[in-house]
Each structure stands twice: as C-alpha cells, then as structure tokens.
N, C-alpha and C positions, 0 to 999 in steps of 0.2 A: 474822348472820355467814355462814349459809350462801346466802342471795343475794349478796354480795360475792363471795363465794368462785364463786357462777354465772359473777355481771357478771364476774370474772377471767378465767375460761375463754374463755366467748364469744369475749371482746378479743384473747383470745392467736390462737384459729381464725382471727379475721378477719384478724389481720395476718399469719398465716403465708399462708393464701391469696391475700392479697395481693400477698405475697412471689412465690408461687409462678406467680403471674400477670404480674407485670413482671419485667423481666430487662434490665438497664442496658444500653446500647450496643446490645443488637440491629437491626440492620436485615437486610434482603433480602439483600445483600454478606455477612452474616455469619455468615446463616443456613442453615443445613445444607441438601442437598438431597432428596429422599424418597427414597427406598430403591430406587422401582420406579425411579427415572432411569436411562437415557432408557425408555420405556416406546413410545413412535411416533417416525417418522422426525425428523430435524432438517432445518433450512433453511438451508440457506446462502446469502446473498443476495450479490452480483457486482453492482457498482453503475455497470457497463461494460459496451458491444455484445461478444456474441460473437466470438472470434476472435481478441481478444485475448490479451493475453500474461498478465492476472491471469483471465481465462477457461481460459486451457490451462492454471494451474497448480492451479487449481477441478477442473476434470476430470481430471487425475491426483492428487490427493491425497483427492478424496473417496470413491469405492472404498474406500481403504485407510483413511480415519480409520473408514469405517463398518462396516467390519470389527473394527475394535478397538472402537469403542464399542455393536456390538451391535445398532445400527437403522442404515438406511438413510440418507445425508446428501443431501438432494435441490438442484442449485444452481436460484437462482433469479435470471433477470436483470431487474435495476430501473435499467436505464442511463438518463444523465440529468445534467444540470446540474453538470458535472463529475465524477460521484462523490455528489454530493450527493443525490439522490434515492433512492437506496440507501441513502445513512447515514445518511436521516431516517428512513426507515421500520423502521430496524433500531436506532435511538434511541428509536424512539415503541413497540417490540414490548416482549411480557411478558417480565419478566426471568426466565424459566421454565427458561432452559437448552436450547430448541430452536430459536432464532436466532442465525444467526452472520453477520458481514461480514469478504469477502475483500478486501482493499482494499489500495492502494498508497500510497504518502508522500504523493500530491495531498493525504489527508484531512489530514496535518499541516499542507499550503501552504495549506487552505482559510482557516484563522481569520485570516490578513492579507492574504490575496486579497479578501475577497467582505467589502461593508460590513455586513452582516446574514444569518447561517445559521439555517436553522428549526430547529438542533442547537447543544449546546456540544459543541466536540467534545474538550475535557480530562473535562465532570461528567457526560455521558451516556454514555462506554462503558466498557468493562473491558477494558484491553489482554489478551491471550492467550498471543499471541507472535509474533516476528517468523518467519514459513516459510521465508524466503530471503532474500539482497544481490544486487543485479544493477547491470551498470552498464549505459549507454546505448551504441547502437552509431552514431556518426556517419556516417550514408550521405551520398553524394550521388547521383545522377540516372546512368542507363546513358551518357548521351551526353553532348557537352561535353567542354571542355580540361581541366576539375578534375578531379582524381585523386588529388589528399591535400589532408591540411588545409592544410598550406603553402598550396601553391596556391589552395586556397579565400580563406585570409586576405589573400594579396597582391590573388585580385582584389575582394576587400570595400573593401580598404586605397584600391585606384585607382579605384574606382566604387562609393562611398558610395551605403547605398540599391540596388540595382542587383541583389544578391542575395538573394533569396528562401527562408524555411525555414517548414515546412511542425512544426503540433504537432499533437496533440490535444485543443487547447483552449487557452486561457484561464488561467496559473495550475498546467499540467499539469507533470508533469515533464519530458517534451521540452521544453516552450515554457521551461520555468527554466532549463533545460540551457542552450538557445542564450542564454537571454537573459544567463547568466552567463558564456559566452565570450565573447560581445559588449566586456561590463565587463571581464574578464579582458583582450583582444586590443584592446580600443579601436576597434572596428570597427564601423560600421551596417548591419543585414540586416532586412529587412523581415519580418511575420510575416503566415504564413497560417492560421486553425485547420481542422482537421476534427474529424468528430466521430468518434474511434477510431481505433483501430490499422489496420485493415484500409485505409478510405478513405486515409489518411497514405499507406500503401505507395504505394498503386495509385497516387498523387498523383504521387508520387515516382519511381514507375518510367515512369510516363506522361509524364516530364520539365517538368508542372507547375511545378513548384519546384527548386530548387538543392540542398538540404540537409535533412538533417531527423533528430532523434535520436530511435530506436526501439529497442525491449527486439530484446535479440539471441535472442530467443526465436521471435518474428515475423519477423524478417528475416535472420537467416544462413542463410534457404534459398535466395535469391537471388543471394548471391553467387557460389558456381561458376557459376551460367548468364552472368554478366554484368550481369543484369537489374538491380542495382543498385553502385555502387564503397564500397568499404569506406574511409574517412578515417582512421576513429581509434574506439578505445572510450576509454570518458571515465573508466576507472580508474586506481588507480595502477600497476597491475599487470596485464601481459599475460592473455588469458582461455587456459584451457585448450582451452573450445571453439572458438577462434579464434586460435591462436599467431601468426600472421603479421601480425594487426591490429596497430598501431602503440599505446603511449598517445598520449596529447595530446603530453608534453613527449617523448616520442621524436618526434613528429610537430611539435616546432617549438615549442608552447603550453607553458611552464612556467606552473607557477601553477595548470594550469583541473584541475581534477576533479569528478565529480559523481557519487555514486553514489544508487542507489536504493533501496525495499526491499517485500516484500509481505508483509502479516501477516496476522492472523484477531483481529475485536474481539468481544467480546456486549452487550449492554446492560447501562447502571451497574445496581449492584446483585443480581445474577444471582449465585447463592449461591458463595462461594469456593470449596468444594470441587470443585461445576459445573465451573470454570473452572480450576480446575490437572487435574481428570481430563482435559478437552480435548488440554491443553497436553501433559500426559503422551502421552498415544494418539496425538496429532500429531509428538511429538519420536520415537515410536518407528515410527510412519508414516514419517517422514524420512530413517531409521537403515535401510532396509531397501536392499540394496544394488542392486537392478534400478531400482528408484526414484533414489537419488541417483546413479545412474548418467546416467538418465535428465537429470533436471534438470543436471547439469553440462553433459550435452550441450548443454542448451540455454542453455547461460552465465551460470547460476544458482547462486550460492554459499548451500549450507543450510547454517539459523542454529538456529530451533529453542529459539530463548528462552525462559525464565519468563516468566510474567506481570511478576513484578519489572523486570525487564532489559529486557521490551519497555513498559512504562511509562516510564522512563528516557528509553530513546531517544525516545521519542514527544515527551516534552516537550521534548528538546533540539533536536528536528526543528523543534516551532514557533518556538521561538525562533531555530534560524537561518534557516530560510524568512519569519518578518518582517523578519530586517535582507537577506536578498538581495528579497525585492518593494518594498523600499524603496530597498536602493542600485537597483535596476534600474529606480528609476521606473516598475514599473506599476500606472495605476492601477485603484483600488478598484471592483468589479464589485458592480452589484444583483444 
C-alpha cells in the first residue's frame, strides 16, 4: 500500500511539471517581452535611396519614437529590388523587437507584381501601423505646352505612345498611378523607371520625360521656382499643403484617384506586446504638434493605426493591387 500510495505521488509531480512546462498556443507573437525591452538601440531599416520621401519621413519620426521608447532608433538603408531587399532582410531578422521596416504600399503591389518573393509578405511581418496617407502629385516637365492634365490627356489622346512618364520602378506606386490613368483615360504613355525619388525629379526637371507622379514631400519644392508644373494631386480632396493643386476630376479625369500610404512592420512573431508599445510611442510621436505640423506641410495626412487597422488595410491593399496589375496588363517580374 505504501508503494502505491509513492507510485501516486511521483505520477501526480510529473504531470504537474509537465503541465507547467507546456503551455497551449504559445508562440513568439504571443509571447511577452522581457522586462529589460528595449535594452540597445533599435533598427529601422528603409528599403529605398536616400532622399526620399519614405526616407524624410524615417528621419523626422525617429528622434522622436526614440525618445519615447528609451534607446536610440538608428535607420538603415537596404535599397534594392523595389523595396524588396529591405523586406527580406527584415523578414529573415530575430523577432526580438529591435527591427523595424519603413515601407510604403509598393510592399502590398509586390505579391502580384514579382512571379516569386524571397518573403511572404501577409506570414512574415507584423503590421504596426499605418504613419501617414499621401496622395501623389502629378508633375509634368518645366518646359512644353502641358500645363494641366487636360492638356496632357488631349496630347496622349492625338499622339498615342508619344508621351513619356518617368516611375520609380517596376510595380512602384508612381508607375500604378499612371498606369491606372492610363485605364481610367484610355490613353497610351510610355514608361521610363529610375531608381528613386531623387533620379525621377531630376529626370523630370531635366525634361527627360513628360510626366511623372511623385510624393508631394519631394517635390512641392519646386514648384514656386518653375522647376517643375503642377497637373493635379491624385486625391479626392484638395491638399492643405497645396490648395491651388487641382484633383483629377477638377482637372478633367472623373473616376482616377489613387492614394498611398507609409507604415512601420516587424517580423512575424515579434512578441505582441513589442508591437502595440511601438504603435503606442509612434501614435503619440504623431500627436506631437511641431511634428504633424510638420508632415502636413509636407502633404502627409497622419493615421497612426493599431496593429489591427493597419493589418486590414494591408490585406485589402493586396487584393486590389492584384486586380489593378492585372487590368493593367503588367507583366509578372523575376
């Protein structure tokens, strides 16, 4: 009897320790973060040349998340293959809570653009939140008869082919922009890429090209000189930093809009709590009023989402960026 009564005991230890050792459902995502977090700087990686407009918004928000969260947020640029060379190496980092990516809607156009990504990019990140909405500013070239979009589409309309617009690539959001005026207007414009904001401009001003949509962050400095004509922003709604910009359908084009957006992801699995303190320090980073003084100037509407809301949109992104690179006809990129 009293070895039964041992064998009992023993049985009941092992399965409480048992117990005490598994723990249903936990993963990495759900798992708390240590205490010391953050303990060293964080990374933020920018998967775009310098000078850009998701680069200017990198250096005015990191100061201030890194103030709130206590370390330093240092950017790092891994420009490249659209976006994509940044998004891998910020899918492939430890889900530790000291990588982050700055990144704009391109990461949504990429899964129906490109026939194979070294990332998924719905099961390898953790949305965060969306920082800002921005719409594109439709320039055209200093020289020349164009000077609104009107005019632009009448001379697309009688010389098919004939006008030229200038992206950042492949799949970017400029190049979706025109290419969804294109479909919207029934018009043929040829495309050129570069590689960034910066080369676009100069492209652009160096009368290169015809046309070309760029973050009004980058290029509403050029308009008082001349250096570039302002056509149209591609919102529905006039910009504050820009009142005199027309939209499309003031400019002629009912139908076209397009707006854009720039968020912060981490890598999947990166403990939840990590991941709303971000979002927190970042929403009240946003709220600070020299700051969103700041970014309106530059034609930036702040959003400042949960992780929830900016998951949402993420997914609703991919889905309509596969049916526009499909009505648009372009095709699928290695």
């Amino acid at each position: 009897m009293r070895n039964a009564v041992r064998t009992f005991i023993q049985g009941v230890g092992i399965c409480l320790l048992a117990t005490a050792l598994w723990v249903p459902g936990v993963s990495a995502q759900t798992a708390t973060a240590p205490q010391s977090w953050p303990s060293k700087p964080l990374r933020l990686v920018v998967p775009f040349p310098a000078g850009g407009a998701v680069d200017l918004l990198a250096r005015l928000i990191t100061p201030r998340l890194g103030e709130s969260l206590g370390q330093p947020v240092v950017v790092d640029y891994r420009a490249g293959a659209g976006g994509n060379v940044g998004a891998d190496l910020v899918a492939k980092s430890a889900a530790d809570g000291y990588t982050m990516l700055l990144t704009a809607n391109g990461h949504a156009i990429g899964p129906a653009l490109y026939k194979k990504l070294p990332f998924n990019a719905e099961r390898d990140f953790a949305p965060v939140t969306q920082l800002v909405a921005t719409t594109f500013l439709l320039a055209g070239k200093p020289s020349g008869p164009i000077q609104s979009l009107r005019e632009l589409l009448v001379a697309a309309r009688a010389r098919p082919g004939s006008i030229n617009y200038g992206s950042t690539g492949i799949g970017s959001g400029p190049h979706l922009t025109l290419e969804l005026l294109k479909v919207v207007a029934g018009v043929n414009m040829e495309h050129v890429p570069y590689k960034g904001d910066a080369p676009l401009i100069n492209a652009l001003m160096a009368n290169e090209i015809d046309v070309a949509a760029i973050p009004p962050a980058t290029g509403m400095q050029y308009l008082p000189s001349g250096k570039l004509r302002a056509l149209a922003l591609t919102g529905a709604q006039r910009s504050q930093a820009m009142p005199d910009v027309p939209t499309p359908a003031e400019a002629g084009l009912a139908g076209f809009e397009f707006t854009s957006w720039q968020g912060l992801f981490m890598p999947a699995n990166t403990p939840r709590d990590i991941v709303q303190r971000v979002q927190r320090d970042t929403a009240r980073a946003l709220a600070q009023p020299e700051l969103r003084e700041r970014l309106r100037a530059l034609g930036m509407e702040i959003v400042g989402s949960t992780p929830e809301e900016f998951e949402a949109r993420f997914k609703a992104d991919i889905v309509k960026f596969t049916r526009l690179v499909r009505d648009a006809r372009i095709p699928q990129q290695d």
